[in-house]
C-alpha positions in Angstrom: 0.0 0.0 0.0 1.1 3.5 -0.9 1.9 6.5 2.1 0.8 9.7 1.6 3.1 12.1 3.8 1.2 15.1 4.2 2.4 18.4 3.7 1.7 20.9 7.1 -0.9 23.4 6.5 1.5 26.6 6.4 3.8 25.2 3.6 0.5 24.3 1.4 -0.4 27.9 1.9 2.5 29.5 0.6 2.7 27.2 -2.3 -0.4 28.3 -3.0 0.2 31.6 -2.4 3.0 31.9 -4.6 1.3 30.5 -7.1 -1.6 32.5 -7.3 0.1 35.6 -7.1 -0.4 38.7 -5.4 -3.7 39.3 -3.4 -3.8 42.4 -2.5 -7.2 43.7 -2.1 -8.5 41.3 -3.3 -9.7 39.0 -0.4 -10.5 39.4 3.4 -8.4 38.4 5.9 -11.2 36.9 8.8 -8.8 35.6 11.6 -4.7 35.3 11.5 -2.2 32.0 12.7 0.1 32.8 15.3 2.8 32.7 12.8 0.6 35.4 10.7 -0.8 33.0 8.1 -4.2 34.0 6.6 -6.5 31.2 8.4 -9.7 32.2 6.6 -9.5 34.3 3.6 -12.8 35.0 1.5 -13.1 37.3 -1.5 -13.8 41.0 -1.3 -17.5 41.5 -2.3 -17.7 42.9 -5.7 -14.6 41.5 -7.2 -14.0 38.7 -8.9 -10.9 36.3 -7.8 -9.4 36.2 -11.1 -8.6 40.4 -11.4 -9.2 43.5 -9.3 -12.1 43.9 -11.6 -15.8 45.0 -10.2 -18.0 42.2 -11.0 -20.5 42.5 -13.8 -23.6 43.9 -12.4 -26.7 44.3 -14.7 -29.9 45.7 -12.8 -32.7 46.9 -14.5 -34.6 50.4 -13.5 -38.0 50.9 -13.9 -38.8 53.9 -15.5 -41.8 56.3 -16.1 -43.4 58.6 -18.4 -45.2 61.7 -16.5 -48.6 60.2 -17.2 -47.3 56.6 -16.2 -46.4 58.5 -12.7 -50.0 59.9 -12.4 -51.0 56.4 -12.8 -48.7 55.2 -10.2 -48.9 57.6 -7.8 -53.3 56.7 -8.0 -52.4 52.5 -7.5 -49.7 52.4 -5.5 -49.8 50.6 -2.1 -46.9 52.6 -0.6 -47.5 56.5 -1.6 -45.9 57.6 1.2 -42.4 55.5 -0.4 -42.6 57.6 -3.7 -41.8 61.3 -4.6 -44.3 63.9 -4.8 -43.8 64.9 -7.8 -42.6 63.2 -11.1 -39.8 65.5 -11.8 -38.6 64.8 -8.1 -38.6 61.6 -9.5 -36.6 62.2 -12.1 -34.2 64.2 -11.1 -33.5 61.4 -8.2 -33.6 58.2 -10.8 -31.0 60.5 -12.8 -28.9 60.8 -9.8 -29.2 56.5 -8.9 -28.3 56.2 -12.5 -25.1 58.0 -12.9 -24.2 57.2 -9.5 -24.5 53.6 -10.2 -22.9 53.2 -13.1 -20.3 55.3 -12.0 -19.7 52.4 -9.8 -19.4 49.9 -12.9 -23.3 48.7 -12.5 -25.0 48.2 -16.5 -28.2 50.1 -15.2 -30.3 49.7 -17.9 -34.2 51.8 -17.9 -37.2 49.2 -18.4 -39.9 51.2 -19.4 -42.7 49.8 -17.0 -46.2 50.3 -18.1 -47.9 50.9 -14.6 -51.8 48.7 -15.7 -49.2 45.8 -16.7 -47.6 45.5 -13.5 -50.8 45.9 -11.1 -52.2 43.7 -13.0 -49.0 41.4 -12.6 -49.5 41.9 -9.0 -53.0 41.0 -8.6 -52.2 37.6 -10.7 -49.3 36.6 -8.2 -51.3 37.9 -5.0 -49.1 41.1 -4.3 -49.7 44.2 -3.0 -48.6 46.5 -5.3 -45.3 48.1 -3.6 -42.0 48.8 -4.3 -40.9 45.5 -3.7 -43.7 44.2 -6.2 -42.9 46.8 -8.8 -38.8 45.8 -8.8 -39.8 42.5 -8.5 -42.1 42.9 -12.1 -39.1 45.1 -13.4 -36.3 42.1 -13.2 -39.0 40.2 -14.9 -39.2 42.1 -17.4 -35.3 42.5 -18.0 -35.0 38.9 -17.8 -37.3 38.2 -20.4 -35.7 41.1 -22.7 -32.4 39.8 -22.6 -32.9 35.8 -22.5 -36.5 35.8 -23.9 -37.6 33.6 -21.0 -41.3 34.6 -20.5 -42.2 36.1 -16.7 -41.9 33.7 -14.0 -44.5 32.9 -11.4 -44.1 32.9 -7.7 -45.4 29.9 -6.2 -46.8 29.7 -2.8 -46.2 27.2 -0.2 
């Protein structure tokens, strides 16, 4: 029968280490050896392990016309959650945007027709909030960029 020796822990590491490259910023250091080994080393959110790069982030935005506001502002469940005017509105989902992709996020505006998603609501049993309304939104970007129709939540 063949013996395995096993290496120690510490020596793996820097093998490891050294062949990975440089780390820098790129993970977070949990908890340290006595020695000052990395014990538990996870990735940095938002970065990817290969490169320093910001992970690809694609998040749709729901986006109005004034008279699709008026609309929303007359269904919503959560009027106190929205702006009190449209070009508040706009003027703040400007902001998001540019501020967000700034950050290396794809924003991309789904146009959202305010009857379609109420009505989307009342199919899946949803009040029609915020949460509802983002919720119809990734739908909707889903299905425009894999043309997989919108999903139905199930209940259990």
């Amino acid at each position: 029968m063949l013996a395995l020796r096993r290496a120690p822990a510490p020596q793996l590491i820097r093998v490891f280490d050294e062949l990975r490259g440089p780390r820098d910023g790129l993970v977070k250091i949990r908890r340290r050896s006595a020695t000052g080994e990395a014990l538990f080393a996870r990735p940095r959110l938002g970065r990817t392990w290969a490169s320093g790069q910001a992970a690809k982030q694609h998040l749709g935005f729901a986006w109005y016309t004034k008279g699709q506001w008026v609309r929303l502002r007359e269904l919503a469940a959560d009027l106190e959650a929205l702006d009190d005017s449209y070009e508040d509105w706009l003027r703040t989902a400007e902001k998001l945007v540019a501020d967000l992709s700034a950050k290396g996020v794809r924003v991309e505006r789904v146009p959202l027709n305010v009857e379609a998603a109420a009505e989307w609501c009342v199919k899946q049993g949803r009040p029609f909030n915020s949460a509802a309304r983002a919720a119809f939104t990734a739908e909707l970007l889903r299905k425009r960029t894999t043309g997989v129709g919108v999903r139905r939540r199930t209940r259990g």
